[in-house]
C-alpha positions as a Markdown table, in Angstrom:
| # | Residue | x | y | z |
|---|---|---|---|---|
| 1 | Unk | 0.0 | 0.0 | 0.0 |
| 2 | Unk | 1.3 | 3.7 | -0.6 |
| 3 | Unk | 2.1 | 5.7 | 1.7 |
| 4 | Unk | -1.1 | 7.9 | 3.2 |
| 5 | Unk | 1.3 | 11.0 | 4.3 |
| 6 | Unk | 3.3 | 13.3 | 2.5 |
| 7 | Unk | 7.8 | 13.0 | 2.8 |
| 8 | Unk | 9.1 | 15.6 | 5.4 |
| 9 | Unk | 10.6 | 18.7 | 4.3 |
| 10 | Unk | 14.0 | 18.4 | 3.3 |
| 11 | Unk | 16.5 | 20.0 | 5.6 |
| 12 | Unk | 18.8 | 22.9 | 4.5 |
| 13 | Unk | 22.3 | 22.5 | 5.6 |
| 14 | Unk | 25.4 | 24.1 | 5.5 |
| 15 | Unk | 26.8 | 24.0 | 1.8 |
| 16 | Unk | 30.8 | 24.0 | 3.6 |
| 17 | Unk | 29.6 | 20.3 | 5.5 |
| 18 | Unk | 28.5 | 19.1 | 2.1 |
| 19 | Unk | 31.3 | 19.3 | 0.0 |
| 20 | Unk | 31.1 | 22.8 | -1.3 |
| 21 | Unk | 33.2 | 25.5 | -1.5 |
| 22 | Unk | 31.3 | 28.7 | -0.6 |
| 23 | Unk | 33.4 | 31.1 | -2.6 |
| 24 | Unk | 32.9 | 29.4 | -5.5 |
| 25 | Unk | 29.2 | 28.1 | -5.1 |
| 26 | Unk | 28.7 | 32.2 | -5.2 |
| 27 | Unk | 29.6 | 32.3 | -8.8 |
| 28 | Unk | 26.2 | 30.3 | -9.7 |
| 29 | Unk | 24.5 | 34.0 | -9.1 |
| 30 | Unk | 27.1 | 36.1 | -10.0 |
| 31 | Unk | 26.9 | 34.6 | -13.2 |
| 32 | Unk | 22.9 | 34.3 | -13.3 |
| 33 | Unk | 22.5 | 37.9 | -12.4 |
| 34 | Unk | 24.7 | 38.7 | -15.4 |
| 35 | Unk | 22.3 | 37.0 | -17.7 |
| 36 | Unk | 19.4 | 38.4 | -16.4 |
| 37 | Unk | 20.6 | 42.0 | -16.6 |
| 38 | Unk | 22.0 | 41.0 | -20.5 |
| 39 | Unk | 18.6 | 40.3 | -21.1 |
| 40 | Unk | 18.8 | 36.9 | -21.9 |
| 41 | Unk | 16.4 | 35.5 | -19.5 |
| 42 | Unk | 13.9 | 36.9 | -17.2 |
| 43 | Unk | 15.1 | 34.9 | -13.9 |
| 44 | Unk | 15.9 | 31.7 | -12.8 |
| 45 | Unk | 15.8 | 29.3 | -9.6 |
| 46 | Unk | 18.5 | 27.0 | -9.0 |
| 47 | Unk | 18.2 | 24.5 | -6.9 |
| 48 | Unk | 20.9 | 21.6 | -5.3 |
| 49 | Unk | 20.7 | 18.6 | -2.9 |
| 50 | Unk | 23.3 | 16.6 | -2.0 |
| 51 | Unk | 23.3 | 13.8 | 0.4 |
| 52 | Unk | 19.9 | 14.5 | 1.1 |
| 53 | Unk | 19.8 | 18.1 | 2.1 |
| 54 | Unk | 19.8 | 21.5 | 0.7 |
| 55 | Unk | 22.7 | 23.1 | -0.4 |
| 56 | Unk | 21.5 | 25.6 | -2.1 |
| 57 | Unk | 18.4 | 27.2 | -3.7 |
| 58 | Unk | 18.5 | 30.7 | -4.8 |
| 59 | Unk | 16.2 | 32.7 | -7.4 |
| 60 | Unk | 17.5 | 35.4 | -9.8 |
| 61 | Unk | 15.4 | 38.4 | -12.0 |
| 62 | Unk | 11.8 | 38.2 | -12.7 |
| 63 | Unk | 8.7 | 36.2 | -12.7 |
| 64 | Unk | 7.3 | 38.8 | -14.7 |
| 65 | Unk | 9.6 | 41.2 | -17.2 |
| 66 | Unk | 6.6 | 43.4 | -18.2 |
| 67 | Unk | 6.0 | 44.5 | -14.6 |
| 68 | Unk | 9.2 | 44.2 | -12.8 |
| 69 | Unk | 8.1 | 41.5 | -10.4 |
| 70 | Unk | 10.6 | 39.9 | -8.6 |
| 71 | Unk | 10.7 | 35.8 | -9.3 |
| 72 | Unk | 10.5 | 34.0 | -5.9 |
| 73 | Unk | 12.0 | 30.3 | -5.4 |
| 74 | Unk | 8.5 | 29.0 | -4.9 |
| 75 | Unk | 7.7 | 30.3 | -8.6 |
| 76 | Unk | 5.9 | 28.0 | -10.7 |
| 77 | Unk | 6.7 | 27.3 | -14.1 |
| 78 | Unk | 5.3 | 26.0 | -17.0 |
| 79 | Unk | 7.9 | 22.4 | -17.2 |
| 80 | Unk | 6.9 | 20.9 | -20.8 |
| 81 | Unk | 8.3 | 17.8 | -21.1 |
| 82 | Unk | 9.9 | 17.2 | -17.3 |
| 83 | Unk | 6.5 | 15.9 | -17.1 |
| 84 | Unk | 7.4 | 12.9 | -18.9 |
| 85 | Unk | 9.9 | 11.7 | -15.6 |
| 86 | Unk | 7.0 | 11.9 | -13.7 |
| 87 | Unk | 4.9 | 10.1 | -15.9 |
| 88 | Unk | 7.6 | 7.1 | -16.0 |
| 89 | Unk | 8.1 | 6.9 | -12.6 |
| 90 | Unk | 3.9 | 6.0 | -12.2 |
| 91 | Unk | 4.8 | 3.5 | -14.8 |
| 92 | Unk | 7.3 | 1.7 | -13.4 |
| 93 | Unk | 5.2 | 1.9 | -9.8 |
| 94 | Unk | 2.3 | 0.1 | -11.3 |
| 95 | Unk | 5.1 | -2.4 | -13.0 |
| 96 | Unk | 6.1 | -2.7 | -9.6 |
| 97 | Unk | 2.9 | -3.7 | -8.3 |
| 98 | Unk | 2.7 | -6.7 | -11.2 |
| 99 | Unk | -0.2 | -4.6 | -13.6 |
| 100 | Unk | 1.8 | -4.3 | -16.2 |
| 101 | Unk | 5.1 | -5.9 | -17.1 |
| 102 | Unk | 7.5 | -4.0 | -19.6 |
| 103 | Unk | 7.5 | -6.6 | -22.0 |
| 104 | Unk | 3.4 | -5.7 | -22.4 |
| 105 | Unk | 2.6 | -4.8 | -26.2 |
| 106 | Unk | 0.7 | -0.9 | -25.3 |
| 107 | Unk | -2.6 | -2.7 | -27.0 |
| 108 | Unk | -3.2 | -4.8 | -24.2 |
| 109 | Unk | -4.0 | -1.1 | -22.4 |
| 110 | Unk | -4.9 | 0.6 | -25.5 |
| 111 | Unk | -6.4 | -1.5 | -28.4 |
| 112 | Unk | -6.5 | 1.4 | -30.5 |
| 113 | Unk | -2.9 | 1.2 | -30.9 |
| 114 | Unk | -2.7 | -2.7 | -31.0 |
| 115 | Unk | -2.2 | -2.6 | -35.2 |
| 116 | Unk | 0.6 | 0.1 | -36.0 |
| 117 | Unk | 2.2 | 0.5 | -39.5 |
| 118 | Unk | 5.4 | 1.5 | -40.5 |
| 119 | Unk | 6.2 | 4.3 | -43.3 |
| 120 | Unk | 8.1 | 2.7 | -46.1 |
| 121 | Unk | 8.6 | 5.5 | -49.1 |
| 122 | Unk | 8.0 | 5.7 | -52.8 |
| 123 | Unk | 11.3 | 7.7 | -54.6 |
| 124 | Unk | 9.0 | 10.4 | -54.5 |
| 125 | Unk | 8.9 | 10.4 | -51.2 |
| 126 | Unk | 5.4 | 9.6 | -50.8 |
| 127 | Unk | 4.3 | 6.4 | -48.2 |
| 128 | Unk | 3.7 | 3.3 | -48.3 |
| 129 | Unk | 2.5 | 1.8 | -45.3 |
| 130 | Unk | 2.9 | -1.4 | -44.2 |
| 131 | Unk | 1.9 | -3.8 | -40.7 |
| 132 | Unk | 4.6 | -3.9 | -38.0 |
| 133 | Unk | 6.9 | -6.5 | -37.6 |
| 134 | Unk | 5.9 | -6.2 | -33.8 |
| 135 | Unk | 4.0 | -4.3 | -31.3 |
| 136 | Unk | 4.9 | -1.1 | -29.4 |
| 137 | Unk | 5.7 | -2.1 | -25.7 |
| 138 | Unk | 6.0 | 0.1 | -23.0 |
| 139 | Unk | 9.4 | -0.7 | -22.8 |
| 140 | Unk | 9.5 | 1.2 | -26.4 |
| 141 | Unk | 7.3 | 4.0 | -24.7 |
| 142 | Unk | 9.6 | 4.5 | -22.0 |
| 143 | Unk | 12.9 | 4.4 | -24.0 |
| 144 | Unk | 11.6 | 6.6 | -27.3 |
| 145 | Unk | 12.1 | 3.7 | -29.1 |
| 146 | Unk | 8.7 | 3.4 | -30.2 |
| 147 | Unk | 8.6 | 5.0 | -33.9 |
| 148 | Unk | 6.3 | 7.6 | -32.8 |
| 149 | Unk | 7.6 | 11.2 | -33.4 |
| 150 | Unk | 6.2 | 14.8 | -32.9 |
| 151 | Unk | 5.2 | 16.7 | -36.3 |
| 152 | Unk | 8.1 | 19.0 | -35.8 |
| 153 | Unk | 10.7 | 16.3 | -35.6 |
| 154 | Unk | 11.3 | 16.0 | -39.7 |
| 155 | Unk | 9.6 | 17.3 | -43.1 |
| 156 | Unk | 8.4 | 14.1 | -44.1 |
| 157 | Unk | 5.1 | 13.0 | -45.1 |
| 158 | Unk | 5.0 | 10.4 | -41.7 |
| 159 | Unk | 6.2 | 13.6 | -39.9 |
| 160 | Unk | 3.0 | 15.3 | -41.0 |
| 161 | Unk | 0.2 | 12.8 | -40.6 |
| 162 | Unk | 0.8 | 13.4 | -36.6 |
| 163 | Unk | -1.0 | 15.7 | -34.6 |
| 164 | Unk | 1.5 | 18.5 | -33.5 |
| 165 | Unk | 3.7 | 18.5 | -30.2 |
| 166 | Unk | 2.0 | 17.3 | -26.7 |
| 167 | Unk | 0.4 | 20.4 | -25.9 |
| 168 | Unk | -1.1 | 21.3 | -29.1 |
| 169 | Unk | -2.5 | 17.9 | -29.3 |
| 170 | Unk | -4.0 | 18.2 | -25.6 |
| 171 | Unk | -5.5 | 21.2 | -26.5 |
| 172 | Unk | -6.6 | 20.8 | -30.0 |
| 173 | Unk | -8.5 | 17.0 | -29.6 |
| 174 | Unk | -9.9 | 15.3 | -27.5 |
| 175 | Unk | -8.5 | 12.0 | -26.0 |
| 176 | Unk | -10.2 | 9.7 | -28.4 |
| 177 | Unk | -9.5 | 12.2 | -31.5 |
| 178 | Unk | -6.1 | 11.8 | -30.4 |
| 179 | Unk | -5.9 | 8.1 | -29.9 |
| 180 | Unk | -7.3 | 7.9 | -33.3 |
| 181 | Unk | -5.1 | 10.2 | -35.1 |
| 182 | Unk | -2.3 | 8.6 | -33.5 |
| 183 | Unk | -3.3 | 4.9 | -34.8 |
| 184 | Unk | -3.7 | 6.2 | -38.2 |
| 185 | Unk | 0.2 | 8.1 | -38.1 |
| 186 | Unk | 2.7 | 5.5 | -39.5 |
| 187 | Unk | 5.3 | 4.5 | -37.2 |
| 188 | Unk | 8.9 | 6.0 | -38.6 |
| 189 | Unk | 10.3 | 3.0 | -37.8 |
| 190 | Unk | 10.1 | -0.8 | -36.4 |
| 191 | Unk | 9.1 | -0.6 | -32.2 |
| 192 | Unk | 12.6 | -1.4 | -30.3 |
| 193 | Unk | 15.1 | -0.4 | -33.3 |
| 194 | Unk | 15.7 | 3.0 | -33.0 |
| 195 | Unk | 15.7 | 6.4 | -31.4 |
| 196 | Unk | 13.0 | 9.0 | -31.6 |
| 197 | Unk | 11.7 | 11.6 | -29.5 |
| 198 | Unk | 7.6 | 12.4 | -29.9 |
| 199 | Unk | 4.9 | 11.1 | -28.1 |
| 200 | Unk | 5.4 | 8.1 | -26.4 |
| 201 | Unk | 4.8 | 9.6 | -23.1 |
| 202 | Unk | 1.8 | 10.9 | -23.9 |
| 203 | Unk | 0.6 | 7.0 | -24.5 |
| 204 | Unk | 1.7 | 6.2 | -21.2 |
| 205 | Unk | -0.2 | 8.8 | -19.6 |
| 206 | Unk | -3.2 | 7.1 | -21.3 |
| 207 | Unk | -1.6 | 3.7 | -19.7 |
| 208 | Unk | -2.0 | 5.3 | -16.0 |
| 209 | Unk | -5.1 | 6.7 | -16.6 |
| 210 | Unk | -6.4 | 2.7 | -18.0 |
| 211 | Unk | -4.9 | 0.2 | -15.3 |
| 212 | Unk | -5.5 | 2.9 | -12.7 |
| 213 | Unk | -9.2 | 3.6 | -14.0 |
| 214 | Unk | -8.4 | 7.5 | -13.4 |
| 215 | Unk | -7.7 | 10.7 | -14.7 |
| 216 | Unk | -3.7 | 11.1 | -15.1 |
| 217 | Unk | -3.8 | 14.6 | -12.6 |
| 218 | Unk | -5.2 | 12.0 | -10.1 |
| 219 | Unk | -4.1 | 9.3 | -10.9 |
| 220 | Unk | -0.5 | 11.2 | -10.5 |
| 221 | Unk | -1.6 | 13.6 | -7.2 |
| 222 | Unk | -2.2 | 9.9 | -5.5 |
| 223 | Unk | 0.6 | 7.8 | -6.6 |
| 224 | Unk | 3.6 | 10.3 | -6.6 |
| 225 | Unk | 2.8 | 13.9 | -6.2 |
| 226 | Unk | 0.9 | 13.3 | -2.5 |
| 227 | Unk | 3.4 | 11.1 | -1.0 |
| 228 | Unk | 6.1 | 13.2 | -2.2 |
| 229 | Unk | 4.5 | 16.7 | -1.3 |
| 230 | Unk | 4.6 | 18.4 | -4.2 |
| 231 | Unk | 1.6 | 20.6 | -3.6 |
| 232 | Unk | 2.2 | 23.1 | -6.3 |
| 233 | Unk | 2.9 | 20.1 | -9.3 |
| 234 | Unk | -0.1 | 19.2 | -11.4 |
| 235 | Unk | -1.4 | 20.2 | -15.1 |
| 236 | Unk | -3.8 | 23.8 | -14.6 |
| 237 | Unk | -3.1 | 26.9 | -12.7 |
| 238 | Unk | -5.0 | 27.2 | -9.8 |
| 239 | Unk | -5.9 | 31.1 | -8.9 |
| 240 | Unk | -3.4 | 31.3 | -6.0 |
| 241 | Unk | -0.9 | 29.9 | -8.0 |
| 242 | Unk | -1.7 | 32.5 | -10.8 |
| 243 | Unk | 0.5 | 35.6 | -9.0 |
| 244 | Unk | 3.2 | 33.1 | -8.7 |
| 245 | Unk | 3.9 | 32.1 | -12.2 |
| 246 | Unk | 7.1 | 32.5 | -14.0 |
| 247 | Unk | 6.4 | 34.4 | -17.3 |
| 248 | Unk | 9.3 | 34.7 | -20.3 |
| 249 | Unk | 10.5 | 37.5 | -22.1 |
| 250 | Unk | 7.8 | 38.9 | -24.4 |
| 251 | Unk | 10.6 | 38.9 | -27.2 |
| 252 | Unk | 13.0 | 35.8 | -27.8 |
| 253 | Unk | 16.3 | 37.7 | -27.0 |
| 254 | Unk | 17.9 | 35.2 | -30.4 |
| 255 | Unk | 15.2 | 35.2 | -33.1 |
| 256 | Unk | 13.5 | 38.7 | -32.4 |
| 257 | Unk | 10.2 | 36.4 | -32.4 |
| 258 | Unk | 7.3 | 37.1 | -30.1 |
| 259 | Unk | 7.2 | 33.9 | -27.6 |
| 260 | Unk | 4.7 | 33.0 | -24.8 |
| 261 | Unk | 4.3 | 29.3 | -22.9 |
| 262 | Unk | 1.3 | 27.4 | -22.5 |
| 263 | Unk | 0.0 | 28.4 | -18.8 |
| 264 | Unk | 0.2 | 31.7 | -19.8 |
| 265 | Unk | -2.3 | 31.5 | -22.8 |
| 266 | Unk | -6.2 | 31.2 | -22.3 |
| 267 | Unk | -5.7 | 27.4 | -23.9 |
| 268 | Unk | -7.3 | 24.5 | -21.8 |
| 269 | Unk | -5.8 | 20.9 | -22.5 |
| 270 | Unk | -8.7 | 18.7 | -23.2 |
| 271 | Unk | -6.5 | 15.6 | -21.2 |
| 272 | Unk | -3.6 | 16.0 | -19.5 |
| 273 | Unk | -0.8 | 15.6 | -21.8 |
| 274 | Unk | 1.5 | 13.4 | -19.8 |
| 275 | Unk | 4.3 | 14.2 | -22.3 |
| 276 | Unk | 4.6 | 18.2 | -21.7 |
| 277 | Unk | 1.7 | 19.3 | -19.8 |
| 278 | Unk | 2.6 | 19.9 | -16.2 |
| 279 | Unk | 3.7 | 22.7 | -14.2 |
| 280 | Unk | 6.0 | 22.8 | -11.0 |
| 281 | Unk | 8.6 | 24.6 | -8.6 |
| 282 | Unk | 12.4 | 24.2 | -8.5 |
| 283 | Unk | 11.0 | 23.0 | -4.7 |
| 284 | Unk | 8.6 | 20.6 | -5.6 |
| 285 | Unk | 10.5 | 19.0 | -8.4 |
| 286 | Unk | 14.0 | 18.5 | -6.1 |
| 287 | Unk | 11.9 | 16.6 | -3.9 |
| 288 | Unk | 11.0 | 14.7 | -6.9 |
| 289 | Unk | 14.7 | 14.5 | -8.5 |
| 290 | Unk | 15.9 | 13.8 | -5.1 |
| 291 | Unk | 13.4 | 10.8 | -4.6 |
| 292 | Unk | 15.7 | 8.9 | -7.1 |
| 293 | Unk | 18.7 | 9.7 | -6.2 |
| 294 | Unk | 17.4 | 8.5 | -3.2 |
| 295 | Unk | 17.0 | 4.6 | -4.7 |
| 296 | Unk | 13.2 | 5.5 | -5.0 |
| 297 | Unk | 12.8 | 6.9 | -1.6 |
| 298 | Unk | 12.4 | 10.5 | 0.2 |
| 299 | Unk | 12.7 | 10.5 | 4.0 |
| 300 | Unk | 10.5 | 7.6 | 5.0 |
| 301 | Unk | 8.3 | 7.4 | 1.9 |
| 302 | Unk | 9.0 | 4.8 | -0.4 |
| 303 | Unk | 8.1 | 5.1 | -3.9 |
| 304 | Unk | 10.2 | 2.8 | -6.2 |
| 305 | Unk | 12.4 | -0.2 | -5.1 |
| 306 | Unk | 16.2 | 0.8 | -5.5 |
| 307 | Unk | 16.7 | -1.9 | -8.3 |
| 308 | Unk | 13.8 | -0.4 | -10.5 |
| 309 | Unk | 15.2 | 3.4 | -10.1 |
| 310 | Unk | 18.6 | 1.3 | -11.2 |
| 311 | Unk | 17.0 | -0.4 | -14.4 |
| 312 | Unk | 15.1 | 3.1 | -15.1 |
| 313 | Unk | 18.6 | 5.0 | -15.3 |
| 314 | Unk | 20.8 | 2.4 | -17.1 |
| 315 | Unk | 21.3 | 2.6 | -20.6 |
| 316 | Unk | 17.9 | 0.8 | -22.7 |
| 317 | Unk | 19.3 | 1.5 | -26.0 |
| 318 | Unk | 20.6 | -0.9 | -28.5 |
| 319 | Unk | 24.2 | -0.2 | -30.0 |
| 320 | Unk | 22.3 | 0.1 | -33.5 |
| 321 | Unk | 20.2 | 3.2 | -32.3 |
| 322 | Unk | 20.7 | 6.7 | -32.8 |
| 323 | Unk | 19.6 | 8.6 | -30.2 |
| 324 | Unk | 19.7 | 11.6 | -31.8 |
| 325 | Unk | 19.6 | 14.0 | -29.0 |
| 326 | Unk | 22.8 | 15.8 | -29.7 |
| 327 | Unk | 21.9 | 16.1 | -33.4 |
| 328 | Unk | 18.2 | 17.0 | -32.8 |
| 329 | Unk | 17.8 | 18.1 | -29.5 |
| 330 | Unk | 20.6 | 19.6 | -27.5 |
| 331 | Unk | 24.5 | 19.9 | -29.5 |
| 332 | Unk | 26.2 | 19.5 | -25.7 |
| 333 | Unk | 24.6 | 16.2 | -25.2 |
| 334 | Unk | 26.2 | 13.8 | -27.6 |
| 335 | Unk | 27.2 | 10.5 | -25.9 |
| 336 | Unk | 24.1 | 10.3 | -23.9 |
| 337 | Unk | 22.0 | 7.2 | -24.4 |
| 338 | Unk | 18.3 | 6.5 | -23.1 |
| 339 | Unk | 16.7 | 5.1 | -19.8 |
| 340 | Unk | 13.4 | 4.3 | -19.3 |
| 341 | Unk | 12.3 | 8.6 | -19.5 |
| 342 | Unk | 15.7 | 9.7 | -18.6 |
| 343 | Unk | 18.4 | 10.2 | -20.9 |
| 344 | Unk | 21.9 | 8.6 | -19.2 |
| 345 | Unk | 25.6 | 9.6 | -19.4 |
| 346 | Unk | 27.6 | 6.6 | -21.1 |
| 347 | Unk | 30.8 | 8.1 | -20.3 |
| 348 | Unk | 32.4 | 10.6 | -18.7 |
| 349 | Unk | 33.5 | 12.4 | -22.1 |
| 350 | Unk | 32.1 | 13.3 | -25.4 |
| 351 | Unk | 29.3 | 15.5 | -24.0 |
| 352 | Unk | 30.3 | 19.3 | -23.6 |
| 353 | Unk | 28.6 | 19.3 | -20.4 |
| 354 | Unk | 30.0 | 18.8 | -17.3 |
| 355 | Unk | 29.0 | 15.6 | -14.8 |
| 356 | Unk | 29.6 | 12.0 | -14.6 |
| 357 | Unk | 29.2 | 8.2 | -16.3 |
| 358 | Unk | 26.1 | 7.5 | -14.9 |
| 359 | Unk | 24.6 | 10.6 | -14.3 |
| 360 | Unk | 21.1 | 11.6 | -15.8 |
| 361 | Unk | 18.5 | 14.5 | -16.9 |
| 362 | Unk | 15.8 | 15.7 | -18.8 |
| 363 | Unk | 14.6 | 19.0 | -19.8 |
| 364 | Unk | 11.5 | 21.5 | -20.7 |
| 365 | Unk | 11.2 | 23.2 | -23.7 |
| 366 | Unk | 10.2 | 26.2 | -22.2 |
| 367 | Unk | 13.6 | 26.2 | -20.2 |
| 368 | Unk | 13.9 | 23.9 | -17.2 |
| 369 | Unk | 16.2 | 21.2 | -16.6 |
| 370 | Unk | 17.5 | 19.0 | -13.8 |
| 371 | Unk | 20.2 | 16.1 | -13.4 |
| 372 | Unk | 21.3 | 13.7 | -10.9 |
| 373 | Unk | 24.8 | 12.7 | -10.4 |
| 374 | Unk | 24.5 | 9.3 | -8.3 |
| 375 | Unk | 28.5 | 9.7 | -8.2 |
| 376 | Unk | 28.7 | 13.1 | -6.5 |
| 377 | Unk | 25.5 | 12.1 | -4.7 |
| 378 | Unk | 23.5 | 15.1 | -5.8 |
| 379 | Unk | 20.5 | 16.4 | -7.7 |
| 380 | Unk | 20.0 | 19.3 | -9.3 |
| 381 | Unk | 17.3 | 21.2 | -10.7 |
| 382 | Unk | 17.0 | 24.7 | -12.6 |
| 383 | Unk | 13.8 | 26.9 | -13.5 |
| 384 | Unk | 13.2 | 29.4 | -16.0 |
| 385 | Unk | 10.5 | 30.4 | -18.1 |
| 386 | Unk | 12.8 | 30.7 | -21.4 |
| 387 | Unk | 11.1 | 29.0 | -24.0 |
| 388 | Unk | 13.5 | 29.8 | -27.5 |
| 389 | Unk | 16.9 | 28.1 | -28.5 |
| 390 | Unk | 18.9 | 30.1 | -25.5 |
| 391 | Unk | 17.4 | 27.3 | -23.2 |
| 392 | Unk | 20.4 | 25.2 | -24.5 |
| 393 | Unk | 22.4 | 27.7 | -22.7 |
| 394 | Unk | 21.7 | 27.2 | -19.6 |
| 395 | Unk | 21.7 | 23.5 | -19.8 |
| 396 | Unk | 25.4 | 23.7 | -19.9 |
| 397 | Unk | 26.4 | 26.7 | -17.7 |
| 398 | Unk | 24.4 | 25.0 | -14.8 |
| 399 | Unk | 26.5 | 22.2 | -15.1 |
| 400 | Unk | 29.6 | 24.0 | -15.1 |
| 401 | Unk | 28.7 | 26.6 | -12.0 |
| 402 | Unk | 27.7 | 23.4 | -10.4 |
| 403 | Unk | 30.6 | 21.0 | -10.8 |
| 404 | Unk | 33.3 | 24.0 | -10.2 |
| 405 | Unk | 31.9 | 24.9 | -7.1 |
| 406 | Unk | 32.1 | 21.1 | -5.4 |
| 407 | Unk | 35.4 | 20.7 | -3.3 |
| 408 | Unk | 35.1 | 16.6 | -3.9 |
């Protein structure tokens, strides 16, 4: 049985008795502050644990540009797709409890999806669809090696048969439009032999909400969000959170474009897109981050056995696949393979970020991020509401202030 109360706070401590070095951990906002009075972001909130405890959790600029508002580190912002680490972990809970195994094909849990095809193209690039070889499983789902894509992912005729990105799908049709439109979308390519982000996670919020008989938000608020006490992690705005919320710069400070995010728009998501739909705080979500680098665990609440936090963050990818997150996704990132919703360090090298074989993250497209180093025994997690290409920025320079400030 879960747990029926929420994990203690976590304890602040002393960065000095946790292997820091106070000096240099001040860079991190000598450095942010610097960016936000560049104008390249609005503010930030970074947050560190390490051992267990708080090192260090600061916010920087503004929640709001337009009005000067200062940004707080309870903000909440708009997290995209760091939804989708959430959304795994209630997947491998409910593998846990024997009601679904990995192995499953999704159509046991979604018989819309049971018979997939597979684009095969004319030399005029027009497609040919043809049955699967084998079904999606929500091994596949977990590790983006499903064939499903986004629309945005390529130019090609597969690319455009699917419905948009996560949100826009949430908000444009409803769940059984999107089911639909998804079994009709050929498969780029055979379940389990390659790489490719789009929106697997979405299914597998559709998984939780059919073994579980509930809507995700609940589904989600009972399983992981309650016993872990995020309060202020869920899918909508309430009003209270409202005068909290990080907003970005009007004007992408790169393309001149105007840019907004999601929460900030009048749109409603029909379902709760499980693949990008969530909101948090830096707070909420280190308690999250901080739960597996725990071995599944935060203070006495249990949420995942330490060997299934181990088989979620090893490497799920065959040699043959291309993960194509440094070449699609994020330039810093090459040598990175793919977990089950986490994207894992193979090596201690080849990225041009900073960290350790082993070590794992995901991001937003709106602009948040976190890792966890299991070999420096920390977690980290950083907030912004920065939506266009200078995301990738901060991705790295985290790292670095991170990693130069630790004394072992």
């Amino acid at each position: 049985m879960r747990p029926s109360t929420a994990a203690a706070p976590l304890d602040h401590a002393d960065p000095a008795d946790l292997g820091f070095l106070p000096d240099r951990l001040a860079r991190i906002g000598v450095a942010m502050r610097a960016e936000v009075a560049e104008g390249r972001i609005p503010g930030a909130v970074v947050g560190i644990v390490r051992s267990g405890r708080i090192a260090y959790l600061e916010a920087f600029g503004h929640r709001d540009p337009g009005s000067g508002a200062p940004l707080a580190t309870d903000a909440v912002f708009s997290i995209a797709s760091m939804t989708k680490a959430i959304v795994s972990v209630a997947i491998l809970m409910l593998y846990e409890e024997g009601r679904l195994l990995l192995g499953d094909p999704v159509g046991r849990f979604l018989p819309e999806l049971a018979q997939m095809t597979v684009a095969r193209y004319e030399a005029d690039g027009s497609i040919v669809a043809a049955a699967s070889e084998r079904a999606i499983t929500i091994q596949d789902l977990l590790r983006h090696t499903s064939g499903l894509t986004y629309r945005d992912r390529g130019q090609t005729a597969a690319h455009k048969l699917y419905p948009g990105s996560s949100i826009s799908a949430a908000v444009r049709y409803s769940r059984d439009e999107f089911l639909a439109r998804i079994a009709a979308a050929p498969l780029l390519f055979e379940p389990g032999t390659n790489w490719e982000y789009g929106f697997s996670t979405d299914i597998l919020g559709l998984v939780v909400e059919r073994v579980t008989g509930e809507m995700l938000e609940a589904a989600l608020a009972r399983m992981v969000l309650g016993p872990l006490g995020m309060r202020d992690t869920g899918f909508a705005l309430t009003e209270t959170q409202r005068g909290r919320y990080a907003l970005p710069l009007p004007i992408d400070p790169l393309s001149g474009a105007p840019q907004t995010i999601h929460h900030a728009t009048d749109e409603t998501q029909q379902w709760p897109s499980g693949g990008g739909g969530g909101i948090s705080t830096a707070g909420d979500y280190l308690r999250f981050v901080e739960m597996l680098r725990g071995g599944g665990k935060l203070g006495c609440v249990r949420l995942l056995g330490a060997r299934t936090v181990a088989l979620m963050t090893a490497d799920h990818l065959p040699a043959s696949a291309a993960t194509r997150i440094a070449d699609s996704m994020d330039p810093a990132a090459a040598g990175y393979g793919f977990g089950l919703g986490v994207a894992v360090r193979r090596q201690a090298g080849i990225a041009a970020l900073s960290g350790s074989a082993g070590d794992y993250y995901w991001s937003g497209v709106y602009g948040t991020y976190f890792w966890v180093d299991p070999a420096c025994d920390m977690a980290v997690v950083f907030m912004a509401a920065a939506p266009g290409v200078m995301r990738l920025r901060y991705r790295q320079l985290t790292r670095a202030l991170v990693y130069q400030a630790l004394a072992n």
